[in-house]
HTML snippet that shows the backbone in 3Dmol.js (N, CA, C, O; Angstrom):
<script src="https://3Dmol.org/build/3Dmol-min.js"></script>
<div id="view" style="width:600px;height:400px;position:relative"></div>
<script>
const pdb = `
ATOM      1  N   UNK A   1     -51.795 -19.229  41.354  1.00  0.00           N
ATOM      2  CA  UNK A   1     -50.397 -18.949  41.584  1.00  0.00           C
ATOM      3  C   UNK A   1     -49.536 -20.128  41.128  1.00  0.00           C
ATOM      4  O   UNK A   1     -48.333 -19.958  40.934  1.00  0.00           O
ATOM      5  N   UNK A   2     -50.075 -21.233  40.965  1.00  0.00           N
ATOM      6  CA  UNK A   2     -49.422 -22.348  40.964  1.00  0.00           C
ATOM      7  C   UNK A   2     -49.573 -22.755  39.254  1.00  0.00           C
ATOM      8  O   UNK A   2     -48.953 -23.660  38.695  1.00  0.00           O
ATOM      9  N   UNK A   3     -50.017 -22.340  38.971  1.00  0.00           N
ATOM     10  CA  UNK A   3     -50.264 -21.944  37.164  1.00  0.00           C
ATOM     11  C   UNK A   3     -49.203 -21.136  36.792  1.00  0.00           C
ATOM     12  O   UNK A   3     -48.591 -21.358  35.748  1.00  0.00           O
ATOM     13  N   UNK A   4     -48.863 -20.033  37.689  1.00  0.00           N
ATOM     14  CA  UNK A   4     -47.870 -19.057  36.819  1.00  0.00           C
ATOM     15  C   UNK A   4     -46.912 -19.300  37.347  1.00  0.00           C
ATOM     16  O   UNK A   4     -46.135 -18.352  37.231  1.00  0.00           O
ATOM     17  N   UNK A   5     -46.375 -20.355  38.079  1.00  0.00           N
ATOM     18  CA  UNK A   5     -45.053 -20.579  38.806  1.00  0.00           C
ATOM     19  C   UNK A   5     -44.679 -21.799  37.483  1.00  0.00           C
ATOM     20  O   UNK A   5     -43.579 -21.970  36.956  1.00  0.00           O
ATOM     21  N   UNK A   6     -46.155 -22.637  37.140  1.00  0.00           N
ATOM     22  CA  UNK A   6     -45.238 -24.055  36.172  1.00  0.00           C
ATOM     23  C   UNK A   6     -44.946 -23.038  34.897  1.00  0.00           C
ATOM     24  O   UNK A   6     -43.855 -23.157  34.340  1.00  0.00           O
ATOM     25  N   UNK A   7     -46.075 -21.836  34.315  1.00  0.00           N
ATOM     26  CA  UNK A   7     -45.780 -21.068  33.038  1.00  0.00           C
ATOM     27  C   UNK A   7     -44.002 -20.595  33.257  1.00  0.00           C
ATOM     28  O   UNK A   7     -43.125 -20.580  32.394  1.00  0.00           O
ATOM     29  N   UNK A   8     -43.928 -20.334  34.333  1.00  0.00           N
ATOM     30  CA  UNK A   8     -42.253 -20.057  34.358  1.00  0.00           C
ATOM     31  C   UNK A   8     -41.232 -20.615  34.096  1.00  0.00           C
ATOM     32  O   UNK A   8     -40.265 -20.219  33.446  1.00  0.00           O
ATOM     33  N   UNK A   9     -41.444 -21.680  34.663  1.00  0.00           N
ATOM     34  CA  UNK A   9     -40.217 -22.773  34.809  1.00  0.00           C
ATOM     35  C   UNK A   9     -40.430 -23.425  33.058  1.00  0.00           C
ATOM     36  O   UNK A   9     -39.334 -23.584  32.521  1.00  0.00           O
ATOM     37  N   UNK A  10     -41.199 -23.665  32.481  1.00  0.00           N
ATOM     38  CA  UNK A  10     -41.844 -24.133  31.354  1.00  0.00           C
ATOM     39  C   UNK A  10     -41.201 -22.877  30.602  1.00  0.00           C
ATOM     40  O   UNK A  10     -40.297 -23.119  29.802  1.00  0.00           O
ATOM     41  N   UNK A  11     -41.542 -21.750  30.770  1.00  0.00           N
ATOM     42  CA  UNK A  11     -40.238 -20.664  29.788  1.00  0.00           C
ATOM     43  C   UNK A  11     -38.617 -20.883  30.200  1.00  0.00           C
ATOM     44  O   UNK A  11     -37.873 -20.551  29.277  1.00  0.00           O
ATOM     45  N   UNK A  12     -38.088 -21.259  31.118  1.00  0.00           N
ATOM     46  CA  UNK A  12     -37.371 -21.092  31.574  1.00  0.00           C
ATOM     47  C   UNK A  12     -36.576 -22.000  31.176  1.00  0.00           C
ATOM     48  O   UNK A  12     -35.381 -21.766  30.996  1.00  0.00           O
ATOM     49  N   UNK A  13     -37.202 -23.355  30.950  1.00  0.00           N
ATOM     50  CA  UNK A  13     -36.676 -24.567  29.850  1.00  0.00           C
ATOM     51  C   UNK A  13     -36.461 -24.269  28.595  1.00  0.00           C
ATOM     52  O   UNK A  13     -35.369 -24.198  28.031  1.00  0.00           O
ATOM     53  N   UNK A  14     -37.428 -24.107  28.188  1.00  0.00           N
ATOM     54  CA  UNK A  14     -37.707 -23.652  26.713  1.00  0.00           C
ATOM     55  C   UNK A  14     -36.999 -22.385  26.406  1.00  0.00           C
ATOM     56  O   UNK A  14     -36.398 -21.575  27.111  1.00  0.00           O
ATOM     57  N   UNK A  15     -37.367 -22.498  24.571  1.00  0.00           N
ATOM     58  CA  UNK A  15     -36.327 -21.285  23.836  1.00  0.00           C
ATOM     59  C   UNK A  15     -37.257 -19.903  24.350  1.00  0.00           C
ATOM     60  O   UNK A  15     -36.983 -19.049  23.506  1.00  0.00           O
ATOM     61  N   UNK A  16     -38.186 -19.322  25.302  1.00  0.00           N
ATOM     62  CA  UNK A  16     -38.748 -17.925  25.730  1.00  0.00           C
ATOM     63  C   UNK A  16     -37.507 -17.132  26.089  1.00  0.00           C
ATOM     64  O   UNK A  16     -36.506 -17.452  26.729  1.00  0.00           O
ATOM     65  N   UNK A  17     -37.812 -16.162  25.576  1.00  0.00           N
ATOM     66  CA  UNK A  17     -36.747 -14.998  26.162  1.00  0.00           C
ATOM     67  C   UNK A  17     -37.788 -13.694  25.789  1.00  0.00           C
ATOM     68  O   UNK A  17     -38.400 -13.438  24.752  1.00  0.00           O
ATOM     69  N   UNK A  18     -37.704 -12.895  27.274  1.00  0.00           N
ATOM     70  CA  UNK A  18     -38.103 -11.500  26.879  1.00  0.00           C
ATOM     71  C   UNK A  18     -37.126 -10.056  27.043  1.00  0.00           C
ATOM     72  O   UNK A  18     -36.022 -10.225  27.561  1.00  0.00           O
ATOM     73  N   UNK A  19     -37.497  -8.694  26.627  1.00  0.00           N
ATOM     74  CA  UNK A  19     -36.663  -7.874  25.661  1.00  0.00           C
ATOM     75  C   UNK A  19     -37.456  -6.307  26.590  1.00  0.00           C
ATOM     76  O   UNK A  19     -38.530  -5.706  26.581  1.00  0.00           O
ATOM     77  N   UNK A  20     -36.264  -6.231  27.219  1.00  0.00           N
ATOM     78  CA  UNK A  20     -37.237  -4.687  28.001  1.00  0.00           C
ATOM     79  C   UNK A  20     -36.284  -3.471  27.670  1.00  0.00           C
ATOM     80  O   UNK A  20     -35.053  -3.454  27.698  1.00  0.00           O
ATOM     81  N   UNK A  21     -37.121  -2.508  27.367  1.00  0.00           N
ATOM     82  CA  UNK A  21     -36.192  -1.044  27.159  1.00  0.00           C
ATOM     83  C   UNK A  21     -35.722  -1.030  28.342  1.00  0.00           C
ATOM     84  O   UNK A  21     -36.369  -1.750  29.102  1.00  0.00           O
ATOM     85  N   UNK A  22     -34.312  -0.171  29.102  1.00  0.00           N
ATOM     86  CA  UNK A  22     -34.276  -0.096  30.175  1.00  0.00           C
ATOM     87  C   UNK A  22     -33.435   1.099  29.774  1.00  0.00           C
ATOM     88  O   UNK A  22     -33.305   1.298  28.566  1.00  0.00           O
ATOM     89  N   UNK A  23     -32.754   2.049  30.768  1.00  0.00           N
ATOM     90  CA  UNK A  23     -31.701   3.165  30.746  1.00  0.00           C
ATOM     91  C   UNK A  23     -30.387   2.513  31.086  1.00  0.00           C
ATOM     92  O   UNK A  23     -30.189   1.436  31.648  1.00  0.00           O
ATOM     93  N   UNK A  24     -29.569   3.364  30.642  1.00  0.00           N
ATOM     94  CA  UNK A  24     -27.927   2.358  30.957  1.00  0.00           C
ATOM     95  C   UNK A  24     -27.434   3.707  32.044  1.00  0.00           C
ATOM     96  O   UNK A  24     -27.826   4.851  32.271  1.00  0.00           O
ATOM     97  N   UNK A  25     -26.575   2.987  32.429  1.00  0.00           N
ATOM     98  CA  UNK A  25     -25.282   3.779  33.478  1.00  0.00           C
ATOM     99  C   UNK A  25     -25.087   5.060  32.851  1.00  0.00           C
ATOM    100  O   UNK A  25     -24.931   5.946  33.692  1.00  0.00           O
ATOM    101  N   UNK A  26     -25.044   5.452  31.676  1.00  0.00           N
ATOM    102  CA  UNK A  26     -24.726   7.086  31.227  1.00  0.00           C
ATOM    103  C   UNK A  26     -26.031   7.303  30.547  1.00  0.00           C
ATOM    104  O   UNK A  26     -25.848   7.928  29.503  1.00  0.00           O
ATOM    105  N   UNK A  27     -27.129   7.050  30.733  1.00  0.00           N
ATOM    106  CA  UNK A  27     -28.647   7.642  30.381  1.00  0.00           C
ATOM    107  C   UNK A  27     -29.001   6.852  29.396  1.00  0.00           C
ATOM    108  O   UNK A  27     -30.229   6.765  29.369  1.00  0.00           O
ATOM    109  N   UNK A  28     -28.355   6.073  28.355  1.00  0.00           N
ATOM    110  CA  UNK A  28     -28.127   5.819  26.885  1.00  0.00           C
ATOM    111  C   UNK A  28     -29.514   4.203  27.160  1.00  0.00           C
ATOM    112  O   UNK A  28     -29.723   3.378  28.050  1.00  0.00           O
ATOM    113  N   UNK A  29     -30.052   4.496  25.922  1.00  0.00           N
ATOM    114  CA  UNK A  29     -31.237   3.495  25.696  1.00  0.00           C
ATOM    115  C   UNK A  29     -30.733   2.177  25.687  1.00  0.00           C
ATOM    116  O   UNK A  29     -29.714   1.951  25.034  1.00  0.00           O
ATOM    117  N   UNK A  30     -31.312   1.240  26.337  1.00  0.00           N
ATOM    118  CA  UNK A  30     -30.399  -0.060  26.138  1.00  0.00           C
ATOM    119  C   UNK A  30     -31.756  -1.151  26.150  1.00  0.00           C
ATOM    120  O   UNK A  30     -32.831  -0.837  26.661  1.00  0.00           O
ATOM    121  N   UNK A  31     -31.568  -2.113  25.675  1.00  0.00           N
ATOM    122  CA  UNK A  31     -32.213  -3.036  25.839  1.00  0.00           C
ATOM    123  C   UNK A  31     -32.329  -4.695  26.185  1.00  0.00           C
ATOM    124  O   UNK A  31     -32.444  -5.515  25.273  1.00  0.00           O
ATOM    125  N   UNK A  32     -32.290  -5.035  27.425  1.00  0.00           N
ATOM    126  CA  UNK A  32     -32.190  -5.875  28.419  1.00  0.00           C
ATOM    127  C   UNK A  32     -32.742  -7.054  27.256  1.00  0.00           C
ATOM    128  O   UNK A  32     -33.561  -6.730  26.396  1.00  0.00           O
ATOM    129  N   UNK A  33     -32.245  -8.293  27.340  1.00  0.00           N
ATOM    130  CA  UNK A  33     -32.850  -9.350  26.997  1.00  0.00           C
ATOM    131  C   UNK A  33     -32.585 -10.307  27.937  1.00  0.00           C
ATOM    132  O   UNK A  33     -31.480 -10.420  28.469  1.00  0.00           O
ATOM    133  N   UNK A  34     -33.972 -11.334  28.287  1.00  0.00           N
ATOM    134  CA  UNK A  34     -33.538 -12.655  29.188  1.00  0.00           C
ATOM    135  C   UNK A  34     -34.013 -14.030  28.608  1.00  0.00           C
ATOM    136  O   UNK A  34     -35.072 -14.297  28.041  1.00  0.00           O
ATOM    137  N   UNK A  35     -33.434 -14.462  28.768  1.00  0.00           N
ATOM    138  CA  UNK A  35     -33.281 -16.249  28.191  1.00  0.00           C
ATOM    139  C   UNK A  35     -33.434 -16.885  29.453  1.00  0.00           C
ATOM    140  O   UNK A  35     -33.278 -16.282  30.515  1.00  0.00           O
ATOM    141  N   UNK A  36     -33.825 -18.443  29.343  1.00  0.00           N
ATOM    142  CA  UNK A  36     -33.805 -19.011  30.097  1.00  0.00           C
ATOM    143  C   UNK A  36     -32.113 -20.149  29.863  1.00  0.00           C
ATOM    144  O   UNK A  36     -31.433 -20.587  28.936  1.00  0.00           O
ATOM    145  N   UNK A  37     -32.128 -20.172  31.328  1.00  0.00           N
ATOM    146  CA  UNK A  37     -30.594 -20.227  31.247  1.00  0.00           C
ATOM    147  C   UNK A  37     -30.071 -21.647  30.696  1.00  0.00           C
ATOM    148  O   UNK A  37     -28.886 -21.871  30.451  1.00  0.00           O
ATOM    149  N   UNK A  38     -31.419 -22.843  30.488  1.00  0.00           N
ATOM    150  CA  UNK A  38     -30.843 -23.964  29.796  1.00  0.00           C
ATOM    151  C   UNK A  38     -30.653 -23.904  28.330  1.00  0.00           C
ATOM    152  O   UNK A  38     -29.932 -24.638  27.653  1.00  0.00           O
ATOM    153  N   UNK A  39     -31.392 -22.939  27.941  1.00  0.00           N
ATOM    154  CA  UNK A  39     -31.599 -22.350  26.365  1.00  0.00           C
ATOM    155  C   UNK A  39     -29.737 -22.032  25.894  1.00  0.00           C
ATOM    156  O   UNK A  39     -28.811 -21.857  26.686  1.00  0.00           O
ATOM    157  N   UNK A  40     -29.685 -22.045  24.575  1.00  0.00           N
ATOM    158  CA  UNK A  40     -28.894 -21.445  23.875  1.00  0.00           C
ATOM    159  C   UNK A  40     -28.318 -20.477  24.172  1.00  0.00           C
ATOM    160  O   UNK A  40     -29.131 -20.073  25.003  1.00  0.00           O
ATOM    161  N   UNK A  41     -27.283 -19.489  24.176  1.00  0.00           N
ATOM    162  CA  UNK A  41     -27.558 -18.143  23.746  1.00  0.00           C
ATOM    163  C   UNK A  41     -27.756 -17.113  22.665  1.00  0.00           C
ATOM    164  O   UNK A  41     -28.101 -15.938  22.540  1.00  0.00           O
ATOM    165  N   UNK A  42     -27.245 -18.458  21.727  1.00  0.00           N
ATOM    166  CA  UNK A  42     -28.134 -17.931  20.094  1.00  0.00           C
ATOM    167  C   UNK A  42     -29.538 -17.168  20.623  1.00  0.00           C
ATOM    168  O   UNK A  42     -29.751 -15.962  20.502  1.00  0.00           O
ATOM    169  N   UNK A  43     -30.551 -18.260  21.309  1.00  0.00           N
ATOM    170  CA  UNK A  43     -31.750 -17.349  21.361  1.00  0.00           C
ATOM    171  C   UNK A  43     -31.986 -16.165  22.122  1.00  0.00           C
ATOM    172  O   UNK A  43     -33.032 -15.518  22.177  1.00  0.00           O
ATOM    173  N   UNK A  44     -30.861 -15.942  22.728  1.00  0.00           N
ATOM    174  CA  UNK A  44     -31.007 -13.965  23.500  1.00  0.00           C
ATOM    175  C   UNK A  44     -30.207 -13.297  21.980  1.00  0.00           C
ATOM    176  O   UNK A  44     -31.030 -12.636  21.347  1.00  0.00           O
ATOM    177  N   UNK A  45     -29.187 -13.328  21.483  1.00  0.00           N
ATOM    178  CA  UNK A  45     -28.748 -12.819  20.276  1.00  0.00           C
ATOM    179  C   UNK A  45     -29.630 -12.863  19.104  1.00  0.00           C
ATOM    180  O   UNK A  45     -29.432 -11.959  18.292  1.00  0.00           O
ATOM    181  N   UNK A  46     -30.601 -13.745  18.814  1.00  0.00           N
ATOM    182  CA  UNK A  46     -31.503 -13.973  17.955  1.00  0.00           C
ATOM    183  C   UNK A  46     -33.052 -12.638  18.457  1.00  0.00           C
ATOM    184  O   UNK A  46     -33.775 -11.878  17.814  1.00  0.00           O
ATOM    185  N   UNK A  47     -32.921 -12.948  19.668  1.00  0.00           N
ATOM    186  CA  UNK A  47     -34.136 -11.700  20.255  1.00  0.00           C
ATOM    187  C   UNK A  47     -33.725 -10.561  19.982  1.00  0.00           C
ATOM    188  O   UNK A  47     -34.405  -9.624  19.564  1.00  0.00           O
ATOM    189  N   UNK A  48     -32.138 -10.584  20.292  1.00  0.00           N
ATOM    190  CA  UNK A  48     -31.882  -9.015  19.774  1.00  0.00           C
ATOM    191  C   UNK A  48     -31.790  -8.526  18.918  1.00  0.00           C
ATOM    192  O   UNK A  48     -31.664  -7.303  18.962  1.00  0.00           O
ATOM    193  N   UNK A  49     -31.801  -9.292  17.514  1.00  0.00           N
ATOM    194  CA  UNK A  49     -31.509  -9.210  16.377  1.00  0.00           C
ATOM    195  C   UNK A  49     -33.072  -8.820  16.068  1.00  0.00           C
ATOM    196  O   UNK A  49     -33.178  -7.704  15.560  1.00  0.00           O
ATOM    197  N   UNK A  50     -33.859  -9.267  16.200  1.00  0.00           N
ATOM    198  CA  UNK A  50     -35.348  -8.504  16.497  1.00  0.00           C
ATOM    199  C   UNK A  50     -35.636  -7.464  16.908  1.00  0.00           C
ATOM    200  O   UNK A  50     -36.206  -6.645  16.186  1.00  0.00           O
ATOM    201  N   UNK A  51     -35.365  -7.243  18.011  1.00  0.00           N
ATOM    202  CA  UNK A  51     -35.227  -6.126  18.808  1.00  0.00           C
ATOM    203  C   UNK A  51     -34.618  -4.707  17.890  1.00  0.00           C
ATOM    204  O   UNK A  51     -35.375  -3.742  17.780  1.00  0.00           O
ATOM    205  N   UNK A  52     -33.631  -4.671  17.440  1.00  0.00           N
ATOM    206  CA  UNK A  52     -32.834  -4.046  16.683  1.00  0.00           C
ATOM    207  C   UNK A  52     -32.139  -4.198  15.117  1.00  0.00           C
ATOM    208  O   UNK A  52     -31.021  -4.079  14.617  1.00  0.00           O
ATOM    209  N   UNK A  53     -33.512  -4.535  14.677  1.00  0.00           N
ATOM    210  CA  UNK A  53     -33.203  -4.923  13.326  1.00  0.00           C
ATOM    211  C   UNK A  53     -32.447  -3.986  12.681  1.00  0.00           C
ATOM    212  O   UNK A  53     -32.295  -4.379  11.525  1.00  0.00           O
ATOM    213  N   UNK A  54     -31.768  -2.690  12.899  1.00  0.00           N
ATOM    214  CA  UNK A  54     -30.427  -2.419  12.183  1.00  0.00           C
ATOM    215  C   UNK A  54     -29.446  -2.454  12.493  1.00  0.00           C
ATOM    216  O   UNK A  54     -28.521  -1.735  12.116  1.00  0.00           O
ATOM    217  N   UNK A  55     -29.427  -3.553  13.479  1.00  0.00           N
ATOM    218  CA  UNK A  55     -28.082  -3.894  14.137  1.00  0.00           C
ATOM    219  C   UNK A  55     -28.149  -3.559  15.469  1.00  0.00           C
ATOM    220  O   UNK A  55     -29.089  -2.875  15.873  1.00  0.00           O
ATOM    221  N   UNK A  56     -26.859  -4.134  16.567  1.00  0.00           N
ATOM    222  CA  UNK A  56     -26.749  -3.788  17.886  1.00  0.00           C
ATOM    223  C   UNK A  56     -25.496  -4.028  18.113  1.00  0.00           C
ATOM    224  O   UNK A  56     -24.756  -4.812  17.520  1.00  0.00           O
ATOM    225  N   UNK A  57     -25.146  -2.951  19.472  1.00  0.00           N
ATOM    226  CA  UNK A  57     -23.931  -3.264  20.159  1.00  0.00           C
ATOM    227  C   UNK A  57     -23.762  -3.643  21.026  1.00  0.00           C
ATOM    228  O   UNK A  57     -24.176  -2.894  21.911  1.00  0.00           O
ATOM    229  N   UNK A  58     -23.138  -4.878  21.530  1.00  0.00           N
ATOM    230  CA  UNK A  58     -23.300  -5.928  22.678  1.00  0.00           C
ATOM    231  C   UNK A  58     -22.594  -4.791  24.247  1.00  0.00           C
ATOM    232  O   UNK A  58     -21.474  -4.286  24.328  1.00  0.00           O
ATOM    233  N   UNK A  59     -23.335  -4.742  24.906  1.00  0.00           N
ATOM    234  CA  UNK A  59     -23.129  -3.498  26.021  1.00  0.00           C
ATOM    235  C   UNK A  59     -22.502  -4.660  27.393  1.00  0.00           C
ATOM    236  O   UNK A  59     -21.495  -4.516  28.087  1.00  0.00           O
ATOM    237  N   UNK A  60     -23.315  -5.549  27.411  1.00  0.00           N
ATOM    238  CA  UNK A  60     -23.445  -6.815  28.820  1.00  0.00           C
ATOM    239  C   UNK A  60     -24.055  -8.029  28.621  1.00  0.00           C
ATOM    240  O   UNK A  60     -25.157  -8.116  28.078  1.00  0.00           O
ATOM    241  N   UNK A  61     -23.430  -8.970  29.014  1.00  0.00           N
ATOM    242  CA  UNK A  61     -23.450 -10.355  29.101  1.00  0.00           C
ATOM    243  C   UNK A  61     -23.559 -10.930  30.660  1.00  0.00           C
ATOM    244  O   UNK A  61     -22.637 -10.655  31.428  1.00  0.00           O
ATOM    245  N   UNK A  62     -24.375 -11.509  31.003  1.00  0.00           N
ATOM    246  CA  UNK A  62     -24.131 -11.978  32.517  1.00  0.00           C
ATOM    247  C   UNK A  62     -25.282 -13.539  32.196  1.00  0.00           C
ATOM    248  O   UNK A  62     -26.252 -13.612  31.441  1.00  0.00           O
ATOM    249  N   UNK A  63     -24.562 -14.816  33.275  1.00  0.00           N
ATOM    250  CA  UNK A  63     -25.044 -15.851  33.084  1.00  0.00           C
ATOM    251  C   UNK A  63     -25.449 -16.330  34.220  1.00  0.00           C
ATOM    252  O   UNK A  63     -24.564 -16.948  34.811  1.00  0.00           O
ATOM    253  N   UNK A  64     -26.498 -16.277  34.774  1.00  0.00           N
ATOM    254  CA  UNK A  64     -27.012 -17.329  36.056  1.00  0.00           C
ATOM    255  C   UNK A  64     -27.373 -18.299  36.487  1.00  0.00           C
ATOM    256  O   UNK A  64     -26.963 -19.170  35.720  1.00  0.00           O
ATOM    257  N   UNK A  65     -27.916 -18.742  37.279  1.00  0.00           N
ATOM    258  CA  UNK A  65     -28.161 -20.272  37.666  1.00  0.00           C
ATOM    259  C   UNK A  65     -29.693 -20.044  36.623  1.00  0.00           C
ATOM    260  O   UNK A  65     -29.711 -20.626  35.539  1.00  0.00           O
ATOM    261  N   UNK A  66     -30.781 -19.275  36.994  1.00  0.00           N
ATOM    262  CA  UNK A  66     -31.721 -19.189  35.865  1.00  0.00           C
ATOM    263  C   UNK A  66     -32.034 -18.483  34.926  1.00  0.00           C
ATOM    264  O   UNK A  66     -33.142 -18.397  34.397  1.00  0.00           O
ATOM    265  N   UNK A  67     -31.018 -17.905  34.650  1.00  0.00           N
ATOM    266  CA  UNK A  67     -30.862 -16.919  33.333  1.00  0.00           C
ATOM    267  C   UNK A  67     -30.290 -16.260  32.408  1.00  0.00           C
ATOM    268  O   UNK A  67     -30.329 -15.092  32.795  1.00  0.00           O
ATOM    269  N   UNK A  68     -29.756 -16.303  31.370  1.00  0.00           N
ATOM    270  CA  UNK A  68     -29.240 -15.342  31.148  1.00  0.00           C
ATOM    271  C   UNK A  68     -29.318 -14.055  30.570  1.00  0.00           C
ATOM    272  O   UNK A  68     -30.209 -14.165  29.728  1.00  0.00           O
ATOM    273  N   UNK A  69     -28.917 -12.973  30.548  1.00  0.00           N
ATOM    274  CA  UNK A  69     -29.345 -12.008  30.273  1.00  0.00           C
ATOM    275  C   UNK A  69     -28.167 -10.917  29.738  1.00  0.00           C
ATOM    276  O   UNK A  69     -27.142 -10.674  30.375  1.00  0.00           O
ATOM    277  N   UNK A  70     -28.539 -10.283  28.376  1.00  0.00           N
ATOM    278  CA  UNK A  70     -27.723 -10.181  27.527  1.00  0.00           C
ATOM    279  C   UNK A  70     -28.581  -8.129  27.063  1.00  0.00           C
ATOM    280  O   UNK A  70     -29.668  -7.739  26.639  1.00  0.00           O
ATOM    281  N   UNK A  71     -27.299  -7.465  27.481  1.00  0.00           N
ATOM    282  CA  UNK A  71     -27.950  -5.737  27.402  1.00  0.00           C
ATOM    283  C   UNK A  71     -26.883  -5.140  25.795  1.00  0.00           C
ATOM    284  O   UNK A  71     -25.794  -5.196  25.224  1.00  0.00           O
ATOM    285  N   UNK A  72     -27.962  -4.720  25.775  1.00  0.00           N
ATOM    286  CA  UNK A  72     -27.416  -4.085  23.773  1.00  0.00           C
ATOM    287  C   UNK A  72     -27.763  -2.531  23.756  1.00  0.00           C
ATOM    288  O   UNK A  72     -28.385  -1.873  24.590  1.00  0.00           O
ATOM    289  N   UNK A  73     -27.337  -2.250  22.887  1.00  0.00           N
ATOM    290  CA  UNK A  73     -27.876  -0.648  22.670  1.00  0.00           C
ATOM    291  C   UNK A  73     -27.924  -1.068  20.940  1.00  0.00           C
ATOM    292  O   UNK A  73     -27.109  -1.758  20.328  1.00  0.00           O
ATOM    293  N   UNK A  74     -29.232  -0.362  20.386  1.00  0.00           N
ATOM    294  CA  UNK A  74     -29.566  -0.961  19.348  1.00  0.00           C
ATOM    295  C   UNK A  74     -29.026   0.348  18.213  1.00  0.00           C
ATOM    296  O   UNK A  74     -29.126   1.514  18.596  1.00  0.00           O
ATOM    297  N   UNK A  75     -28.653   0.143  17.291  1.00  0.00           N
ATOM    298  CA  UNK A  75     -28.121   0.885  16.137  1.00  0.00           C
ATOM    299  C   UNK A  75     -29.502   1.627  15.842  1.00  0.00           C
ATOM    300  O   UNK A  75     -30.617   1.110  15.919  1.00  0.00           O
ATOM    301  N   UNK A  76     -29.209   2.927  15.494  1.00  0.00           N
ATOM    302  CA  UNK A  76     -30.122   3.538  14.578  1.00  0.00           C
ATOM    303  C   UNK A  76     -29.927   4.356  13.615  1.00  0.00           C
ATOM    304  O   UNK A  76     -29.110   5.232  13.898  1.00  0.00           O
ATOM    305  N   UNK A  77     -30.336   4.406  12.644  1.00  0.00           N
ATOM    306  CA  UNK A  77     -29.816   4.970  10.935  1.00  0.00           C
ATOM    307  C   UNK A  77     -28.807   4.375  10.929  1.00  0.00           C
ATOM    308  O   UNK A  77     -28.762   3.149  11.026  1.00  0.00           O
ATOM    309  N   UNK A  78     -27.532   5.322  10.784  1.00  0.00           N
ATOM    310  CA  UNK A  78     -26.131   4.719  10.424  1.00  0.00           C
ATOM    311  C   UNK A  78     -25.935   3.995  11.094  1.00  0.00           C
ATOM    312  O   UNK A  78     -26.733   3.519  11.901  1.00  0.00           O
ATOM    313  N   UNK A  79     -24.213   3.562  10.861  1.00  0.00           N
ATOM    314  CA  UNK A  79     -23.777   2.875  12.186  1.00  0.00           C
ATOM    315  C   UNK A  79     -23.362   3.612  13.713  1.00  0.00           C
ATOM    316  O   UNK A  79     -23.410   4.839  13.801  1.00  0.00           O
ATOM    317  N   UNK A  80     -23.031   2.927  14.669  1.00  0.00           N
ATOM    318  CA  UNK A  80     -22.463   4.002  16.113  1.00  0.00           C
ATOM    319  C   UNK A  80     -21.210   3.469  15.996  1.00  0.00           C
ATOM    320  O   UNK A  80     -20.312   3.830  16.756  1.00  0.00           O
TER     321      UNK A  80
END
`;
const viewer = $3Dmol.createViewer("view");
viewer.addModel(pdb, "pdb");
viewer.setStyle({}, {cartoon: {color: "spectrum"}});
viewer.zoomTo();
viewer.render();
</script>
């Protein structure tokens, strides 16, 4: 337990950020990204840019004491 508490804090410094499908408020596909909150936020915009390599639309932004976390809905074919 004490292994996956330092793996945390050790992402949590560092540029780690992870990227979860989730549902939004009107059903619509969205996808959650979290950073650790000393990090950039280039690197949650950089995840999403991964995430949605034909683009995305910035849905939510929120910043915490350990995180931040940044919700998109990702473009598909055309534009939305």
């Amino acid at each position: 337990m004490k292994i996956l508490a330092l793996l945390l804090a050790v992402c949590a410094v560092t540029a780690c950020s992870t990227a979860t499908r989730i549902q939004g408020a009107n059903g619509e596909q969205l996808v959650m990204v979290q950073c650790g909150a000393s990090t950039s936020s280039s690197v949650c915009y950089e995840r999403a840019k991964k995430e949605c390599p034909n683009g995305y639309k910035e849905v939510d932004q929120v910043a915490g004491l350990n995180r931040q976390e940044l919700r998109v809905q990702c473009i598909t074919g055309g534009k939305q």
